[in-house]
C-alpha positions as CSV (number, residue, x, y, z in Angstrom):
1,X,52.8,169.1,-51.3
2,X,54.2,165.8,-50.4
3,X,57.3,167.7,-48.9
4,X,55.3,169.7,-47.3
5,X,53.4,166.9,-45.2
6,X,57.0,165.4,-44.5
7,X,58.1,168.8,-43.0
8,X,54.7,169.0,-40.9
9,X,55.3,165.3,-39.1
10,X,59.1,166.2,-39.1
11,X,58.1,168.7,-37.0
12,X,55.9,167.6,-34.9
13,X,57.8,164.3,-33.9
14,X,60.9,166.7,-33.1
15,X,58.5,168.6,-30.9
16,X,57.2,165.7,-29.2
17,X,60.6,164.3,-28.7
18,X,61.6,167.6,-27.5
19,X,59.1,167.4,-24.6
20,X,59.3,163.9,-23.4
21,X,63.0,164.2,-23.5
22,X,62.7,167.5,-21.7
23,X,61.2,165.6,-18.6
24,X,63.3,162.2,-18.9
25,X,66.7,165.1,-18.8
26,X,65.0,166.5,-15.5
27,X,64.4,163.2,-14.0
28,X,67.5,161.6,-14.7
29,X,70.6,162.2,-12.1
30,X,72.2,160.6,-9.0
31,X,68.8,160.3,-7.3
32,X,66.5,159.3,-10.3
33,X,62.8,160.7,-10.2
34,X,59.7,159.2,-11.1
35,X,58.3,160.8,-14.5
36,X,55.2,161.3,-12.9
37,X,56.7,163.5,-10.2
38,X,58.4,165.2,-12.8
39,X,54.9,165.9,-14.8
40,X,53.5,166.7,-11.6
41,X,56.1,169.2,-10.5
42,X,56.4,171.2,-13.7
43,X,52.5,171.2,-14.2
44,X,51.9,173.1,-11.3
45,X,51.5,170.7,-8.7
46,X,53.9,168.9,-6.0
47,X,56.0,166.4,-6.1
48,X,55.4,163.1,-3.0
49,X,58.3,164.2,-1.6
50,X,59.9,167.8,-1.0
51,X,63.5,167.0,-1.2
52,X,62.4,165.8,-5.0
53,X,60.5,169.0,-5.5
54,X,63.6,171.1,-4.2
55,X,66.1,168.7,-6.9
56,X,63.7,169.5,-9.5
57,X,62.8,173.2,-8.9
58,X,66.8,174.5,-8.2
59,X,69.0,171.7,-9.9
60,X,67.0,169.9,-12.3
61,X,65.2,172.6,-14.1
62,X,68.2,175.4,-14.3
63,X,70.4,172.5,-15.9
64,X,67.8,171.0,-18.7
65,X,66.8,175.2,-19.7
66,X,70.8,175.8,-20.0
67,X,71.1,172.7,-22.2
68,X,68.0,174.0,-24.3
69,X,69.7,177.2,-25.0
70,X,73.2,175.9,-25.7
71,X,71.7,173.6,-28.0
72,X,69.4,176.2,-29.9
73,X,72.5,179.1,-30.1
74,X,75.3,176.8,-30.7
75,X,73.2,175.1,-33.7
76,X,72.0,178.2,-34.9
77,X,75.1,180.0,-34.9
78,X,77.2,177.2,-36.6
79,X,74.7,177.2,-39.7
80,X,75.2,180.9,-40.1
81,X,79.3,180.9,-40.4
82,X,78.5,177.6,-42.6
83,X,75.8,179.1,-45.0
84,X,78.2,182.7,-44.8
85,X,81.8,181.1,-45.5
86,X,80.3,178.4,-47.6
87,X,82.3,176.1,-45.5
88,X,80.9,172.8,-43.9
89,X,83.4,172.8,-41.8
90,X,83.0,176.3,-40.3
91,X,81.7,176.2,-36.8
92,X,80.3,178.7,-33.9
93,X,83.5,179.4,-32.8
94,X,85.3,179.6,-36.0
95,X,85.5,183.8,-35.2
96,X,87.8,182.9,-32.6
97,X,85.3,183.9,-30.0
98,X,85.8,180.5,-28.4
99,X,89.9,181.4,-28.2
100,X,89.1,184.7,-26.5
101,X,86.8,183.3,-23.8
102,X,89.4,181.1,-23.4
103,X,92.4,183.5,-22.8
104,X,90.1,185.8,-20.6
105,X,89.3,182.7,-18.5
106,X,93.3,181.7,-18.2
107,X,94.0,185.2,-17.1
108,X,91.8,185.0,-14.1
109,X,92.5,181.4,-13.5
110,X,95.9,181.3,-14.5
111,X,96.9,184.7,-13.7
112,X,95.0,184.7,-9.9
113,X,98.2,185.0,-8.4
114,X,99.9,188.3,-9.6
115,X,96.3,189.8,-8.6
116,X,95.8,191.6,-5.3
117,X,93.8,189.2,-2.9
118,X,90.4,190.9,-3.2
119,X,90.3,191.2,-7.0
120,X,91.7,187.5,-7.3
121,X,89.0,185.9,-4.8
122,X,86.2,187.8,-6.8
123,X,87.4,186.9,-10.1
124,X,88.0,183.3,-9.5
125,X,84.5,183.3,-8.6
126,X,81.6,181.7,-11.1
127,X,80.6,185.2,-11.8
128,X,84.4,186.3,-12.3
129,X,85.1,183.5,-14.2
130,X,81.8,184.7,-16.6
131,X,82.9,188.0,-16.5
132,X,85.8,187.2,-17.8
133,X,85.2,184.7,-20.5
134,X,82.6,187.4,-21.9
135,X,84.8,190.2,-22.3
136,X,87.6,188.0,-23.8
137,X,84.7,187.1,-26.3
138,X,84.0,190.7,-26.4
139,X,87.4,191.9,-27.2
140,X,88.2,188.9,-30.4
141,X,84.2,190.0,-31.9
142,X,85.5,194.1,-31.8
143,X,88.3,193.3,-33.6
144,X,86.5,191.3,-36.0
145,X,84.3,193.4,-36.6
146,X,86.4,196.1,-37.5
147,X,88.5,194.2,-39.7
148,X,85.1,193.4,-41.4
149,X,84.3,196.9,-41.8
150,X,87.4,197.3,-43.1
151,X,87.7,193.8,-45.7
152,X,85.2,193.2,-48.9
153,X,86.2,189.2,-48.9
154,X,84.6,187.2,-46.6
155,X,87.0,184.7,-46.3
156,X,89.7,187.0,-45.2
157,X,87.4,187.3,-42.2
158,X,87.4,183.8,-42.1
159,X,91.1,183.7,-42.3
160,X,91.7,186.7,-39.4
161,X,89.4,184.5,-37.1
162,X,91.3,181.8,-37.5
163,X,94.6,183.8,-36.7
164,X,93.1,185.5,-33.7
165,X,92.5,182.3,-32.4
166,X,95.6,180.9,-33.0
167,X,97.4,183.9,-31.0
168,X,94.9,183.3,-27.8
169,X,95.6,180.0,-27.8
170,X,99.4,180.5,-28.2
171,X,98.4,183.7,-24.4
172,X,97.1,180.5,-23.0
173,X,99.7,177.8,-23.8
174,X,102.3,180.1,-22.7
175,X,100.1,181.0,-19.3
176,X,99.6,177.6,-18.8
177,X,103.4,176.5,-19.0
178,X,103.7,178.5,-15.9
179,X,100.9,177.7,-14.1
180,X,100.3,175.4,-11.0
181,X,98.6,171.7,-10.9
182,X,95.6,173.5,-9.1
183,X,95.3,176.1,-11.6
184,X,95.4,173.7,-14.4
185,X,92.8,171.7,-13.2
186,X,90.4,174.4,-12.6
187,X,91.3,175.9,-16.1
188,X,90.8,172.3,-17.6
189,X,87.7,171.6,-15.8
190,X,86.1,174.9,-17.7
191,X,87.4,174.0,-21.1
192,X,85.4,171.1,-20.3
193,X,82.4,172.6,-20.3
194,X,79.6,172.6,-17.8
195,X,75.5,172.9,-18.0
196,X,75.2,172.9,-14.1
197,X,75.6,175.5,-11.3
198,X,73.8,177.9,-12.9
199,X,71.0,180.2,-10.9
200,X,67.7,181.6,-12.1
201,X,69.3,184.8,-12.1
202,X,72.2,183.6,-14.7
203,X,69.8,181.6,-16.7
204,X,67.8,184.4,-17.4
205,X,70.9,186.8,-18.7
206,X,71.7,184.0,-20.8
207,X,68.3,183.4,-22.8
208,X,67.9,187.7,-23.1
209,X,71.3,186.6,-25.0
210,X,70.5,183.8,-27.1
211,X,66.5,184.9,-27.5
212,X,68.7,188.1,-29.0
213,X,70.4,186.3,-31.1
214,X,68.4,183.7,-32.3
215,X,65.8,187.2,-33.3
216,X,68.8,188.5,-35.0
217,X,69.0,185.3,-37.3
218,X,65.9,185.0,-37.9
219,X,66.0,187.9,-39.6
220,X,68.9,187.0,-41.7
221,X,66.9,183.8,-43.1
222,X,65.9,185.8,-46.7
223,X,69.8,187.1,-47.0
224,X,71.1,183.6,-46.2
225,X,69.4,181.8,-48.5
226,X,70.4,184.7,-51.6
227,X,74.2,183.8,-50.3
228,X,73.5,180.2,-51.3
229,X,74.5,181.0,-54.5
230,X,77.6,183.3,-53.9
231,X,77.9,187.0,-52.9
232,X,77.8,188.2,-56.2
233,X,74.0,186.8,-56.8
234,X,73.1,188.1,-53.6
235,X,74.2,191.4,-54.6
236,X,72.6,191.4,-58.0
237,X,69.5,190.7,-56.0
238,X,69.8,194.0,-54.1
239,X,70.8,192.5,-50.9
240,X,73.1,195.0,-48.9
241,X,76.3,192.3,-48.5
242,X,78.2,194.3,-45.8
243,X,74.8,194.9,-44.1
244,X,74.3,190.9,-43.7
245,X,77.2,190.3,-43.1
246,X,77.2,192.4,-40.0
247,X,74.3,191.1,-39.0
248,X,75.3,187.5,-39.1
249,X,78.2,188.0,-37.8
250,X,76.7,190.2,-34.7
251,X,74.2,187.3,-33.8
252,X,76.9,184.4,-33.8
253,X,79.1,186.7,-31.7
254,X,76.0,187.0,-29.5
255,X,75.1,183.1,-29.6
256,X,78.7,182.0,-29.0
257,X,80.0,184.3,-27.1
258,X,77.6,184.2,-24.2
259,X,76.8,180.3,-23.9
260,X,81.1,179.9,-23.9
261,X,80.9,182.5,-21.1
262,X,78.1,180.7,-19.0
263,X,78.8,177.1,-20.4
264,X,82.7,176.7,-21.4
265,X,83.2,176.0,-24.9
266,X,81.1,173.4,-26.0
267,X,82.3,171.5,-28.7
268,X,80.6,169.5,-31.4
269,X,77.0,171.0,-31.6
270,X,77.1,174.0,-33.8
271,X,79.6,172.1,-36.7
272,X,77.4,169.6,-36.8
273,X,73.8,169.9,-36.1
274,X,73.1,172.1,-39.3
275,X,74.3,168.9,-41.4
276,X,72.3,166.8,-39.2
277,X,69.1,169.5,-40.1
278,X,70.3,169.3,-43.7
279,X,70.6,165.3,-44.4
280,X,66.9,165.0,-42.4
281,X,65.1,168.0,-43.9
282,X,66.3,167.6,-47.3
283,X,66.6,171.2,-48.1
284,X,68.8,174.3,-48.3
285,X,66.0,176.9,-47.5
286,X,67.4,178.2,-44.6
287,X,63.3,179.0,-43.8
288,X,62.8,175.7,-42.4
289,X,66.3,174.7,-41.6
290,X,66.4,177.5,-38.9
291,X,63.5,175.4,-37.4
292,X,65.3,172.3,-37.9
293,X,68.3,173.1,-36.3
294,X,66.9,174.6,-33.3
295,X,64.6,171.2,-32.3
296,X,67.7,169.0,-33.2
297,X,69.9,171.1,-31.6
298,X,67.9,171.5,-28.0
299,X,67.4,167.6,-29.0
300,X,71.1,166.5,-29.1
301,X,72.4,168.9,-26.3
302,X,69.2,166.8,-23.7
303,X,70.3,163.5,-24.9
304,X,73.9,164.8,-24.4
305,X,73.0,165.8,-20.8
306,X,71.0,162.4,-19.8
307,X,73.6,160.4,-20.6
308,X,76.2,162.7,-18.9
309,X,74.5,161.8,-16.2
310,X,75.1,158.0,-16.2
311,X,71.6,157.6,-14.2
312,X,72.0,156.2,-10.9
313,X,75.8,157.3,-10.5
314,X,77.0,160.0,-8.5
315,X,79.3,160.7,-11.1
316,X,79.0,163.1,-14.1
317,X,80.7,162.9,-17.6
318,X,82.0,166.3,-19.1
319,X,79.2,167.5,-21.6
320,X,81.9,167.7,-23.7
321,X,83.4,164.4,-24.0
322,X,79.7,163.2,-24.4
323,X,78.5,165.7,-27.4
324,X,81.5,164.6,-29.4
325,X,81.8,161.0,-29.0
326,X,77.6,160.2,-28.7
327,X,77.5,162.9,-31.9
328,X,80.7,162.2,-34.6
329,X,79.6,158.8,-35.2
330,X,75.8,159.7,-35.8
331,X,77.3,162.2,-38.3
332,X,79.7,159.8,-40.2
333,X,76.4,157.3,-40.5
334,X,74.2,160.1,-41.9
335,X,76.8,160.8,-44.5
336,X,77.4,157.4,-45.2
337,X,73.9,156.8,-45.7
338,X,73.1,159.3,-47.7
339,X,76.2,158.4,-50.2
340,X,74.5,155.2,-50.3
341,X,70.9,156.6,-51.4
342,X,73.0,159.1,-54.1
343,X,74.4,156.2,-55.7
């Protein structure tokens, strides 16, 4: 009972956080915008001023929804390869989905050159550039999955994710070797990882993606927490494995694969976010956790954003940099601390 109350204001404090942080994110930027403008705008009235309305409407909004959804699928899908591989240190893009976005995205960028002129302006485009990255991502999760159809041991998967990533990366070293100082930095600017620049039109693809995927793992809650204590028990609880599996593995590859496509590889969040859940929950039932780890997730990723932002400054921090070196340290304390209360 008493956990029970903890889990109910838990909750509720990550919603409300969720929320105000949700309008501080939107009102944060070169041109900072009074809160109340902010309320006002997203409430259905007007801001005082149109030029803040416009910010707020086609800049602000699209960026703080893209954060939201990155947060949520990258969290999500790094607790399933965690609770799957019974690895802490398993991550989002531990498939390799990350490594074939990657090489689909060097191919356009890097490889723009031996294209005809039409095909390379199109495909250095955003929209090339996501075309690309998803059916990189696309091409690593077919062949995963058919070598999962194909192996009983789950960490073999583990294992041919790894190695399919290794190779990408080793397309992409080699692409880059022969690449110019203006491809580079367009390549490198992506790898960075981006929440802005994305339209209404984009933003809704992406949450179909992520709403699919987050559905999908959902579903997998009940066969996540019978894998808690090893394949075998799950099987003697007459859990179909291989159907699981599938399924787990489907609605990372989903999660992943489309925010790297729309977002760049955003690093950080799905490795650890679940242990952040874990150390504040208190619990391995993946029931609540899945909660947990979306409101921390959406959390993190909006703190990640504002102070990306550096408020007042024109200029703009790679999320990247920001989600690992605002979000390592918080993780080292929480282990730390909990060490601490264990002994």
């Amino acid at each position: 009972m008493a956990n029970k109350q903890r889990n109910i204001i838990l909750f509720s404090l990550l919603g409300l956080g969720f929320i105000i942080l949700f309008f501080i994110n939107i009102s944060f930027g070169s041109i900072n915008i009074p809160l109340k403008e902010v309320y006002k705008s997203l409430t259905g009235g007007q801001a005082s001023k149109s030029t803040w309305e416009y910010i707020i409407i086609n800049y602000r909004m699209p960026k703080a929804i893209t954060a939201v959804l990155v947060g949520m699928g990258l969290s999500i899908s790094g607790l399933l390869m965690q609770t799957l591989f019974r690895n802490p240190l398993a991550g989002p893009y531990v498939l390799g989905l990350s490594s074939g976005a990657s090489l689909g995205v060097a191919i356009v960028i890097l490889g723009a050159a031996l294209m005809p002129p039409f095909l390379a302006t199109f495909l250095v485009s955003s929209y090339g550039i996501v075309l690309a990255s998803s059916l990189g991502s696309f091409a690593v999760l077919l062949a995963v999955l058919t070598v999962s159809h194909r192996l009983r041991d789950t960490m073999a998967i583990l294992i041919v994710g790894l190695m399919f990533g290794s190779l990408t990366s080793a397309i992409v070293g080699t692409l880059t070797y022969f690449s110019t100082a203006e491809q580079l930095q367009k390549f490198t600017f992506w790898s960075l990882g981006n929440l802005g620049n994305l339209s209404w039109t984009a933003i809704s693809i992406l949450s179909s993606c992520v709403l699919i995927g987050l559905v999908l793992s959902l579903i997998s809650v009940k066969p996540l927490n019978s894998l808690l204590l090893g394949e075998n028990y799950a099987k003697s609880l007459g859990m179909n494995y291989k159907k699981a599996r599938l399924i787990i593995i489907f609605a990372t590859s989903i999660l992943a694969g489309s925010i790297t496509a729309f977002a760049g590889p955003v690093a950080f969040i799905g490795l650890a976010v679940p242990h952040i859940a874990k150390l504040v929950f208190q619990t391995s039932n993946h029931t609540i956790l899945f909660w947990g780890t979306i409101l921390f997730g959406a959390l993190i990723m909006l703190i990640c954003d504002c102070i990306s932002q550096l408020p007042g400054s024109d200029i703009t921090l790679p999320i990247n940099a920001v989600t690992s070196i605002f979000g390592a340290p918080i993780v080292i304390w929480l282990l730390i601390r909990k060490r601490k209360m264990m002994n």
